[in-house]
N, C-alpha and C positions, 0 to 999 in steps of 0.2 A: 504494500500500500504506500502510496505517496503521498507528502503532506501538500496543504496546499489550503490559501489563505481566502477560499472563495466567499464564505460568509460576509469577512473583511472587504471584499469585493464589491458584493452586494449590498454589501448599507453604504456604502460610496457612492455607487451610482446608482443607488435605488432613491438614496432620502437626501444624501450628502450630510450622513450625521458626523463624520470629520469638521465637515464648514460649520455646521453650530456648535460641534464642540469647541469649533477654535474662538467663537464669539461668546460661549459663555465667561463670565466673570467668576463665577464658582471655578471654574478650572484652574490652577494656576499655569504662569508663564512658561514656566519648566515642560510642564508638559502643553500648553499650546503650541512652544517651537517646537517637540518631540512628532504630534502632531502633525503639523504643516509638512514637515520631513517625511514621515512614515507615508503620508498621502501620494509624495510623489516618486516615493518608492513602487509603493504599491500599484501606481500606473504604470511602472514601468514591469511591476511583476519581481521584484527583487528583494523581498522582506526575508528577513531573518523569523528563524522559531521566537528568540526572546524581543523581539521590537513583538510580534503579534500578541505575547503573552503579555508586555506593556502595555500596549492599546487598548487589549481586554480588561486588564487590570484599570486603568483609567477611566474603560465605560461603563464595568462595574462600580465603581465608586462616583461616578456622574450620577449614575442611575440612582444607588442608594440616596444621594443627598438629593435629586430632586423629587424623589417622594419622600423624604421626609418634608421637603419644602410646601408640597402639596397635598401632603397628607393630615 
């Protein structure tokens, strides 16, 4: 089996949840530039396992604080 970052793919060009993460304020800088980078890796198809477990990691924790926000 080969790995492959297609999900990462799909919320790119599905919703562009990259571009709102990078305009949230809750996100910090650190990872907004980490972001903007991994996006255009990932266009070009060249991501690493741990930049995708970053990403994850980052929209896991986007996620948690905006339901807590709206919750």
């Amino acid at each position: 089996m080969t790995f492959t970052n297609a999900v990462a793919v799909a919320l790119v060009a599905g919703n562009g949840v990259i571009d709102k993460l990078e305009l949230e304020t809750i996100v910090p800088i650190t990872h907004r530039t980490f972001l903007a980078t991994y996006q255009a890796k990932l266009a070009a198809k060249s991501t690493t396992k741990s930049e995708d477990r970053r990403f994850l990691a980052i929209l896991q924790v986007w996620m948690i604080q905006r339901h807590k926000i709206t919750a």
